[in-house]
C-alpha positions as CSV (number, residue, x, y, z in Angstrom):
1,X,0.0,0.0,0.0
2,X,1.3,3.0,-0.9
3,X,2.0,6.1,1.5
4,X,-0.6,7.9,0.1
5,X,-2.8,5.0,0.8
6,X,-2.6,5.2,4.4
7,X,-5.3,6.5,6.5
8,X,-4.5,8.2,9.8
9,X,-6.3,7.1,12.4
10,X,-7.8,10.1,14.6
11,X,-7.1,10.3,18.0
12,X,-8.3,11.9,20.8
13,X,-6.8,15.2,21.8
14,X,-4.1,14.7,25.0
15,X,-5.8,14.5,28.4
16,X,-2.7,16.2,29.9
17,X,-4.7,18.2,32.1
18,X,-4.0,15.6,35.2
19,X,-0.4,14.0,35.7
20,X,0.0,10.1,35.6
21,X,2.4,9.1,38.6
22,X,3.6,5.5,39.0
23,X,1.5,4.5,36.0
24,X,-1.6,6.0,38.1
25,X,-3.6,8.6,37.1
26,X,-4.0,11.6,39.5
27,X,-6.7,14.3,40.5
28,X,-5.7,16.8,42.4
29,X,-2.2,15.5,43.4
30,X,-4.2,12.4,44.5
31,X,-4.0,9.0,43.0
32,X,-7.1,7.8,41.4
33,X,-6.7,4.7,44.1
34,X,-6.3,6.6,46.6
35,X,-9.6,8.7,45.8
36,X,-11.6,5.8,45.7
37,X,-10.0,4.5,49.0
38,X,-11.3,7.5,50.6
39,X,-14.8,8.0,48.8
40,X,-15.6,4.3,49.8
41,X,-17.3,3.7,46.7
42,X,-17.1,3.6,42.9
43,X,-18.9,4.7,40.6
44,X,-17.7,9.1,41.0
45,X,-17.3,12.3,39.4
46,X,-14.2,13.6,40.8
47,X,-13.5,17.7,39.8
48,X,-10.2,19.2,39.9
49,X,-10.5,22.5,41.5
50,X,-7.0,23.8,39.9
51,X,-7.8,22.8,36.3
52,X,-10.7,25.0,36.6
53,X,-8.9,27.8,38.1
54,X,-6.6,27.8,34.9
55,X,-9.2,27.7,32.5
56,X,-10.2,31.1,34.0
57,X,-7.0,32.4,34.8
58,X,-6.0,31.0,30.3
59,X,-9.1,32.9,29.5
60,X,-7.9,36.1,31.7
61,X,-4.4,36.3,30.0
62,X,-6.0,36.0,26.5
63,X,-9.2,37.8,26.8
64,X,-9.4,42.1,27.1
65,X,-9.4,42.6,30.5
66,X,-12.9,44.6,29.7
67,X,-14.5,40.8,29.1
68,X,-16.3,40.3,32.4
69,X,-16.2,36.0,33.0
70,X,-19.7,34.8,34.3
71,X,-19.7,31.1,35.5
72,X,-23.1,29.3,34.0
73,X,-24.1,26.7,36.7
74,X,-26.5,24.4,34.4
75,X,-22.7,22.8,33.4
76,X,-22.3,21.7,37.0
77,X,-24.2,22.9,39.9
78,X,-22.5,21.1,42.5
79,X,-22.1,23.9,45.3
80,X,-18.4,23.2,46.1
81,X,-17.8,24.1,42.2
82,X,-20.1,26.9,41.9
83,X,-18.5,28.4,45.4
84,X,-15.0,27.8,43.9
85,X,-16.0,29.7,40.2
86,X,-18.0,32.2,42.0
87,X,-14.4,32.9,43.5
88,X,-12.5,32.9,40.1
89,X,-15.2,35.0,37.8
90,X,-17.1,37.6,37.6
91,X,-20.8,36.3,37.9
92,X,-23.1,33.3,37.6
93,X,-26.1,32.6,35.3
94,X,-28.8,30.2,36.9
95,X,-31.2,28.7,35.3
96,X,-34.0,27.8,38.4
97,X,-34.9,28.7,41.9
98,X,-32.8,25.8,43.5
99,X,-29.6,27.0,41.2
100,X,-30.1,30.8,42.5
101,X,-30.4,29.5,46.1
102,X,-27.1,27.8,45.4
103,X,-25.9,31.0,44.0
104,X,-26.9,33.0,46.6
105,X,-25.1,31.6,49.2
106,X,-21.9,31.8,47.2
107,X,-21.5,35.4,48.4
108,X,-21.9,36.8,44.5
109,X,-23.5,40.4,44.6
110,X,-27.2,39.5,43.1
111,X,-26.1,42.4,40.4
112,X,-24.2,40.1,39.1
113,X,-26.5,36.8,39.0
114,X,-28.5,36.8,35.6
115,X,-31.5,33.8,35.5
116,X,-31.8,32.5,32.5
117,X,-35.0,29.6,30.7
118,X,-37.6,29.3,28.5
119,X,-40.4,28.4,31.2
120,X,-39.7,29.8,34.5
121,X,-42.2,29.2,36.7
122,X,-44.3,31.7,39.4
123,X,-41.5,30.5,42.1
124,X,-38.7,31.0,39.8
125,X,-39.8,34.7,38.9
126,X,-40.8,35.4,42.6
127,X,-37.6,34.2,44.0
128,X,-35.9,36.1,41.1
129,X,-37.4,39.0,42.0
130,X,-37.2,39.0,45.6
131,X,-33.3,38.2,45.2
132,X,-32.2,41.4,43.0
133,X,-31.0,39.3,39.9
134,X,-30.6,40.0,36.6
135,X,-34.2,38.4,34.7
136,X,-33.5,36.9,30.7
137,X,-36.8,37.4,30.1
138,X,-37.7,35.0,27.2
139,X,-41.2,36.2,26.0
140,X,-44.2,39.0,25.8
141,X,-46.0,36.9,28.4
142,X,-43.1,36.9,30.8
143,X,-42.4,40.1,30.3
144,X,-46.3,40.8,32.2
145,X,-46.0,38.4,34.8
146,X,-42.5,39.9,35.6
147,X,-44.6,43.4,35.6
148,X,-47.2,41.8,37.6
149,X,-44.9,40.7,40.3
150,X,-43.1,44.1,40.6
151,X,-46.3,46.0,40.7
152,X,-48.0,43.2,43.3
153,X,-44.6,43.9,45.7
154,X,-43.8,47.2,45.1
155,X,-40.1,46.2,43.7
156,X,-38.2,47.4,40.3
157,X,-37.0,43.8,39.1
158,X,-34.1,44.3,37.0
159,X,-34.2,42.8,33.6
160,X,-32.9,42.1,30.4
161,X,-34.2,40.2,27.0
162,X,-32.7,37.2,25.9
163,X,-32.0,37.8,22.1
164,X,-32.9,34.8,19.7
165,X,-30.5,36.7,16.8
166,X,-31.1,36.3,13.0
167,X,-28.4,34.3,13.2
168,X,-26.2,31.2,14.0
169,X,-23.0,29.8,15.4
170,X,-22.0,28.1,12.5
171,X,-20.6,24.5,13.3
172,X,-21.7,24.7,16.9
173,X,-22.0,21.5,18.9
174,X,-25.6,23.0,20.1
175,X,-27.3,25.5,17.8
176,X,-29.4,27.9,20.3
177,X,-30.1,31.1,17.7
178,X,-31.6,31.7,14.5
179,X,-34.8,29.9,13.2
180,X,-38.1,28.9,15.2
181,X,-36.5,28.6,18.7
182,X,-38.0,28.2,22.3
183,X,-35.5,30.4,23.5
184,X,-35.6,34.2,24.0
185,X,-37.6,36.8,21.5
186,X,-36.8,36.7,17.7
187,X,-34.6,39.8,17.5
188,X,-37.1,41.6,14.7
189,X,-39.8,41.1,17.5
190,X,-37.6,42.9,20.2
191,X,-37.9,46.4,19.3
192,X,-42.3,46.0,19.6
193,X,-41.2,44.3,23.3
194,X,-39.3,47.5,23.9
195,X,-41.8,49.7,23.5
196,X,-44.0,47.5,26.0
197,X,-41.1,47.2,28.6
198,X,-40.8,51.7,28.6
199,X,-44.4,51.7,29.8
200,X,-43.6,48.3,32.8
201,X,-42.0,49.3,36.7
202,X,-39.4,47.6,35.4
203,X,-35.7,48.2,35.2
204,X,-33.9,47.5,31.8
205,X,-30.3,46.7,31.7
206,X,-29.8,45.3,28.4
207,X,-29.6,42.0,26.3
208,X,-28.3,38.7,26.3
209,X,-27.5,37.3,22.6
210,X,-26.4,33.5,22.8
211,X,-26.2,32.1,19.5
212,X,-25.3,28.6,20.0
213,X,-22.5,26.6,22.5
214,X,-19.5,23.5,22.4
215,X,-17.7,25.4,18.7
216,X,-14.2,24.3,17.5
217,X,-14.0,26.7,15.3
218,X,-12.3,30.2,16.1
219,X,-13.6,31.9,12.7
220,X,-17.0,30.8,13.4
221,X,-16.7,32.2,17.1
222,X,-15.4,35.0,15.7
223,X,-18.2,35.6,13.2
224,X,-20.6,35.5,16.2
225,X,-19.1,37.8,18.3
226,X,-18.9,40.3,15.4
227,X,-22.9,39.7,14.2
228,X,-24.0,39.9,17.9
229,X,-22.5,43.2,18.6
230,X,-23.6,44.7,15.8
231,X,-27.6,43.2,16.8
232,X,-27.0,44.8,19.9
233,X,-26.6,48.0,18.5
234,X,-29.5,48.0,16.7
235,X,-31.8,47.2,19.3
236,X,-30.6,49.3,21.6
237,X,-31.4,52.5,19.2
238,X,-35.0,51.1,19.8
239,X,-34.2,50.7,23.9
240,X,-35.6,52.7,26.8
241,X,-32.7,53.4,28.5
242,X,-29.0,53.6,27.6
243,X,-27.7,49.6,27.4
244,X,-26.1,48.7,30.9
245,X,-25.2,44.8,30.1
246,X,-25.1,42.7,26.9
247,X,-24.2,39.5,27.1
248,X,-22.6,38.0,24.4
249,X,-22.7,33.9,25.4
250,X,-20.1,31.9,25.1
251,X,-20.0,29.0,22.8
252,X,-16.6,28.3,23.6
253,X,-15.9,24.6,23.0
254,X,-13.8,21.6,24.4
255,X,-12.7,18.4,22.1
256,X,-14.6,15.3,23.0
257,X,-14.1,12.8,20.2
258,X,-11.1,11.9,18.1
259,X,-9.6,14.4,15.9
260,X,-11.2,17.6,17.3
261,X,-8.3,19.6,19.0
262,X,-8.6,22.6,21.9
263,X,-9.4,26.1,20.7
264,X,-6.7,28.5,20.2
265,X,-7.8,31.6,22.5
266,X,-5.6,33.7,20.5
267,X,-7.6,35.2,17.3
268,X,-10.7,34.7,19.1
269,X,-9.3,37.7,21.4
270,X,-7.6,39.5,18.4
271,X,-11.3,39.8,17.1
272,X,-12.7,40.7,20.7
273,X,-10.2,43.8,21.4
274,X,-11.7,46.2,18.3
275,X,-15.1,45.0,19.1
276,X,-14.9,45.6,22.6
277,X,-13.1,49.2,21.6
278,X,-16.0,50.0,19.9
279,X,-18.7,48.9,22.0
280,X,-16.9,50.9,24.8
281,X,-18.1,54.1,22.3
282,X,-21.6,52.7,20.9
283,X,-22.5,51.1,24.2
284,X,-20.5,53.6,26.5
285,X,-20.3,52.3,30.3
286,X,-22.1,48.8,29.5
287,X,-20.8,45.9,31.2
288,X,-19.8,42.9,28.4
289,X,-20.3,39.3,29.8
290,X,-19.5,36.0,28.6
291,X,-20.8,33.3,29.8
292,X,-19.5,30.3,30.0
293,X,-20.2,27.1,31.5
294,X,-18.9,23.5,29.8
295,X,-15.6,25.6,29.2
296,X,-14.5,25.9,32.7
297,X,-15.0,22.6,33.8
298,X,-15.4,20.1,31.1
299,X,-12.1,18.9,31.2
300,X,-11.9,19.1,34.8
301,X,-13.5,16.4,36.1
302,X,-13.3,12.4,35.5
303,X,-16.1,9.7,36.0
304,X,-14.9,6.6,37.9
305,X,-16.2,3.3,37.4
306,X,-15.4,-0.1,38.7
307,X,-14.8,-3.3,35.9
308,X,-17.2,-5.9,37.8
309,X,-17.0,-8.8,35.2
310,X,-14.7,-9.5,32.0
311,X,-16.7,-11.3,29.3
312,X,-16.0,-12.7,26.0
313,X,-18.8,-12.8,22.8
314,X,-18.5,-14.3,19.7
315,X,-14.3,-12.6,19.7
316,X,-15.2,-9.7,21.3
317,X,-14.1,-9.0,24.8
318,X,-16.6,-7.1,26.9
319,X,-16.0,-4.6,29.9
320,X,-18.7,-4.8,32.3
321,X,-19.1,-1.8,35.0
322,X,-20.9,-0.8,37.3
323,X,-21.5,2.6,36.0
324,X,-23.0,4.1,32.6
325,X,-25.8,5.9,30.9
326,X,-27.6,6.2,34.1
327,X,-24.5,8.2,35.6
328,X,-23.1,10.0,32.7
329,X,-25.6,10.4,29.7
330,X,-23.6,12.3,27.6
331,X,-20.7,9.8,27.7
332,X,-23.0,6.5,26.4
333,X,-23.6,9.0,23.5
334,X,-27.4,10.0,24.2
335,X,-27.2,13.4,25.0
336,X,-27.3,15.0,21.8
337,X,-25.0,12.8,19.7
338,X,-26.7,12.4,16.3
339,X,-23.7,9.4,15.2
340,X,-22.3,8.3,18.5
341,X,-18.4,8.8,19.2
342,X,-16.4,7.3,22.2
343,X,-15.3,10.0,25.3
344,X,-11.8,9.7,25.7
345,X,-10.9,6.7,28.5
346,X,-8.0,5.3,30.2
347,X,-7.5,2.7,32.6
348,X,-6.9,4.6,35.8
349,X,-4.9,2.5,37.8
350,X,-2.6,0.8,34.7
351,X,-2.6,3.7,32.5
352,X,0.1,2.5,30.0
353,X,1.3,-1.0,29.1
354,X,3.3,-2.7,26.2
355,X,0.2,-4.0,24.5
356,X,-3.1,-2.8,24.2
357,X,-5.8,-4.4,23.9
358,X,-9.4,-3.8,22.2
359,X,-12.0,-3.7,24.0
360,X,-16.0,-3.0,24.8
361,X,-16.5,-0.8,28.0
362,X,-20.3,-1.3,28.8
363,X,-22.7,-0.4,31.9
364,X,-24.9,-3.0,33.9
365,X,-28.3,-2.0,32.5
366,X,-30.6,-4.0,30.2
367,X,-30.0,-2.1,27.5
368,X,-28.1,-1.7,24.5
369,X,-27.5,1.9,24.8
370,X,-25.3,1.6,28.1
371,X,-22.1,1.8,26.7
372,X,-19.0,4.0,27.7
373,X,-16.6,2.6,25.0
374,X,-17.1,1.1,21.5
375,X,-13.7,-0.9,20.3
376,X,-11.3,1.0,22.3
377,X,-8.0,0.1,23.4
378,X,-7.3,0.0,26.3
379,X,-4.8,-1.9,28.8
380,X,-5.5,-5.7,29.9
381,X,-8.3,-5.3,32.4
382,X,-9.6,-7.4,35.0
383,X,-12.3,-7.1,37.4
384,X,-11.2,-4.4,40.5
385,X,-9.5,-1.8,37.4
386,X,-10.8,1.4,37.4
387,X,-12.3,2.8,33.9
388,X,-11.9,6.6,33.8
389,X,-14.1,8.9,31.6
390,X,-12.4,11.8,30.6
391,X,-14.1,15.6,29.9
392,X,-16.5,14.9,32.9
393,X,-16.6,18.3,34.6
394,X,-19.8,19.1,32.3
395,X,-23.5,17.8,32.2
396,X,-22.4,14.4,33.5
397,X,-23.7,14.1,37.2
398,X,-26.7,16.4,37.0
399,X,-27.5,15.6,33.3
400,X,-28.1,11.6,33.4
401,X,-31.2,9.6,34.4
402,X,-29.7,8.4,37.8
403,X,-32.6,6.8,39.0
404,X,-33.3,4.5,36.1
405,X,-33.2,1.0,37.0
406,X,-33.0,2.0,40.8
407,X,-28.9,2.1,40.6
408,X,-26.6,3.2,43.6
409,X,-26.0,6.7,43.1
410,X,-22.7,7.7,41.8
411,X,-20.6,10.6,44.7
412,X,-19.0,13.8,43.8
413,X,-15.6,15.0,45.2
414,X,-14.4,18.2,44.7
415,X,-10.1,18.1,44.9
């Protein structure tokens, strides 16, 4: 076969966030071992507190310092995390009573707590309004009941509107803008929702444009940024008040699968530092957000699971677990994933050997879909090893069915 012939095989991009040590991988200086010594159990999510604090401190070097970082909790609302990013950024975004109450007791100044959803209920809006947040509102109809509450208490809720552009993030992960969308007011029906809001006891601060989430692409984040400022400028000519806060999203990705590589931060702030230096003229004394959520801790947290049975059929050998879809959704591929793709895993207590060998890494449920890893290679695993999900940090934990089948639950360790 000739050279040209040869396909290369893509890989996963390097885990190198955590340091292998004796073979063993660590989180948080701590040997994976070691971590389930103490936790007592397997299957667990464990976060590492110092990969997330570089994420925002990468994102501080390479950013203009104008950017203000707001932590989205819907990635992961354990408290310890949200306490530890409430420490590192600028804000959180919440997304239901129970996340504000977590965000609450963080510390963060309610100014800079923005709530965020399609369908917030009467204790979401009551509880939003009582606590001094920033309110998305998403509709008209919220818009009233937002009014309602603020003339029924005698409060000014502050609020914004949640932007669905006339436009997408091309090649996102997660397209959240343009089209027929359940989220926010299509952007030619914001300036007729303006002209409502002037009339409401309500305070207006600005917008928040979010055009999709999990991109690989600079120049498509880039095109984004560029199309939302200029949306905000044009609604704001239509706006009751000078603009006070725009929030721009995120949409900042992380690589999952083989072949897809970590952004480059660089152009993506090249492009930021004219649009910011204009925005600071157009939209003089507005504070800039973006919001991220998956970027900051994604690829700082592992799931842990236990290998409870070796198995060969008909050639193949089989991984049995005693974790899986019911614990981390996203990682069995049905959360989203229109052709399914393998997380990157390792085998945490044996991480390298001589020869590899390939493998299926399934769950213990009666189902099909319950697998972790389709043909991977791994080391020669036994029953007692330790299978360890990379890119874990996101929508793992809170984002999985974990009561289906009536399962242990899996714990969470913050290191």
């Amino acid at each position: 076969m000739s050279e040209s012939n040869v396909k290369t095989i893509p890989r996963h991009a390097p885990m190198n966030q955590f340091e292998v040590v004796n073979n063993c991988l660590t989180i948080g200086g701590q040997a994976i071992t070691e971590i389930t010594s103490d936790i007592g159990q397997t299957p667990f999510y464990a976060y590492d507190r110092s990969v997330m604090t570089e994420k925002v401190e990468s994102l501080r070097r390479a950013l203009p310092q104008s950017i203000h970082l707001h932590y989205a909790m819907k990635a992961n609302p354990m408290p310890e995390v949200v306490q530890h990013l409430a420490n590192e950024t600028d804000g959180l975004d919440v997304a239901s009573a129970a996340e504000l109450k977590v965000a609450l007791a963080t510390g963060t100044d309610p100014s800079d707590i923005s709530f965020a959803g399609p369908g917030k209920s009467d204790e979401d809006l009551r509880a939003a309004v009582a606590s001094g947040v920033i309110i998305n509102m998403e509709s008209p109809t919220e818009m009233q009941r937002i009014a309602a509450l603020a003339q029924a208490t005698g409060r000014r809720p502050t609020v914004s509107i949640r932007v669905n552009p006339d436009f997408e993030l091309k090649t996102a992960g997660m397209k959240m803008g343009s089209g027929p969308k359940p989220f926010g007011v299509d952007a030619e029906s914001v300036p007729e929702m303006l002209a409502e809001l002037s009339k409401l006891p309500l305070d207006f601060m600005g917008f928040h444009i979010f055009s999709g989430s999990q991109n690989l692409r600079e120049e498509a984040i880039m095109e984004a940024q560029a199309k939302t400022f200029e949306l905000a400028y044009r609604l704001a000519e239509h706006a009751p008040a000078p603009l006070r806060w725009l929030n721009i999203g995120g949409g900042l990705g992380i690589p999952y699968f083989p072949g897809e590589q970590r952004l480059d931060l660089a152009p993506i702030a090249a492009n930021l530092t004219p649009l910011l230096e204009t925005a600071s003229k157009k939209l003089p004394g507005a504070e800039i957000v973006m919001e991220l959520g998956r970027y900051l801790t994604a690829e700082a947290g592992v799931y842990v699971c236990e290998i409870v049975d070796r198995k060969v059929s008909r050639g193949e050998i089989f991984l049995v677990t005693n974790g899986g879809l019911h614990h981390h959704l996203a990682a069995s591929g049905n959360f989203g994933q229109v052709i399914r793709k393998n997380y990157p895993l390792c085998l945490g207590n044996r991480v390298n050997a001589p020869e590899l060998e390939t493998v299926q890494v399934v769950g213990p449920l009666c189902t099909p879909l319950d697998l972790l890893g389709n043909r991977v290679e791994l080391p020669p695993a036994r029953p007692g090893d330790l299978i360890v999900v990379f890119q874990s940090g996101a929508y793992g934990f809170s984002a999985s069915p974990r009561d289906f089948l009536s399962h242990p639950q899996p714990a969470q360790i913050l290191l």
